[in-house]
N, C-alpha and C positions, 0 to 999 in steps of 0.2 A: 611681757617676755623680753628676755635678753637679746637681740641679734648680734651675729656676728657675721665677718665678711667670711664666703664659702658658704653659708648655711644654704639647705633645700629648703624649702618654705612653700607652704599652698596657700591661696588666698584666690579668693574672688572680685573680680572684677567691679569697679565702682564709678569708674568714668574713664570713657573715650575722648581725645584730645587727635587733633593733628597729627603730634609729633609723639604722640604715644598713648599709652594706658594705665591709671591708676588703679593698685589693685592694695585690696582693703586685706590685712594680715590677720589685725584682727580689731575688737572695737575703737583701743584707741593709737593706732597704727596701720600708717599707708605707705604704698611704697611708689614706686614711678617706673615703668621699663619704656625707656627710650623705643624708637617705632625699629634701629638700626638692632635691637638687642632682642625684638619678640618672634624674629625667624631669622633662621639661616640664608633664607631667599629674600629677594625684594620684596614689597610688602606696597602697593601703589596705595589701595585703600585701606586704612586700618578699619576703618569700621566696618567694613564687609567682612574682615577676619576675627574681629574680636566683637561680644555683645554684653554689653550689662548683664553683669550678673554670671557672666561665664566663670568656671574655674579653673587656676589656672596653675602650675608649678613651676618654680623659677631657682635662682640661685642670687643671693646678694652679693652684689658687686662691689656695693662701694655706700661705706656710710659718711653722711654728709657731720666733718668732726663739732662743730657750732651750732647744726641747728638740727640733728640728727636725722636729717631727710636720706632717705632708704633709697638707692637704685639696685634696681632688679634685673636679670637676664632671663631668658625663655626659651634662650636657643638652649637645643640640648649638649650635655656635657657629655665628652668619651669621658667612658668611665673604666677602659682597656688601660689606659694609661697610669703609671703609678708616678710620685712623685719622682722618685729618685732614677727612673726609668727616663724620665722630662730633660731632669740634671745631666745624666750621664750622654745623651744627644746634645746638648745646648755644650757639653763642654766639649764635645769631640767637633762640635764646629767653631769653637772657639779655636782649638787647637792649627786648624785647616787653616784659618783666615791668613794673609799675606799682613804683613808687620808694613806700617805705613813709616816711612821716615822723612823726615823735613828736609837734610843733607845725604848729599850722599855719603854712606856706612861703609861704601868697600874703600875710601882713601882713609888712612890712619895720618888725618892733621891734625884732630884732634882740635884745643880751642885755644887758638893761636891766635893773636893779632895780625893786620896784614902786614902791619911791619914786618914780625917774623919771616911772613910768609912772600913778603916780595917777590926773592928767586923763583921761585917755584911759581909764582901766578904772572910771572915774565916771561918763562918758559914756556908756560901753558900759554902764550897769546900771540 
């Protein structure tokens, strides 16, 4: 099968690890969910939470581009949210943010040499 990043995928469970869970997509396909991506909460033991052979539905995160190793998520996805609904929040807080400047923007010096600018930083001092 073809995956792509976004897909919902089911797949069972084929090995428990430490730092997360392998789960079999299908014969010759596996994928990996990090232990930080198989629940919304902490997760102390992963093996008390997850057991061979368990089934499980996830979302692909992220394909590995060289050697096509698969990560997985488990946390669940709002699905209230549309995309362009995402855009129109992330822009109206773009909008809000304060403009950071290196100089200060309310003197009009503009990009003068100190030469030019002698009097003026004689003045000032």
């Amino acid at each position: 099968m073809n995956y792509k990043i976004g897909m919902r995928v089911t797949g069972k469970v084929i090995g428990i690890q430490k730092y997360g869970i392998f789960v079999g997509l299908d014969d010759s396909q596996q994928a990996l969910a990090h232990i930080s991506e198989c629940s919304n909460s902490y997760i102390s033991d992963i093996n008390a939470a997850f057991q061979a052979g368990d089934k499980v539905e996830g979302t692909i995160i992220d394909i590995d581009e060289y050697t096509h190793n698969i990560s997985l998520s488990l946390r669940p996805i709002n699905t209230h949210l549309s995309i362009g609904k995402c855009k129109r929040q992330l822009d109206g807080v773009r909008k809000r943010e304060n403009k950071r400047f290196w100089t200060n923007h309310k003197r009009k010096i503009g990009f003068k040499t100190l030469a030019e600018q002698r009097e003026m930083v004689k003045r000032e001092s």
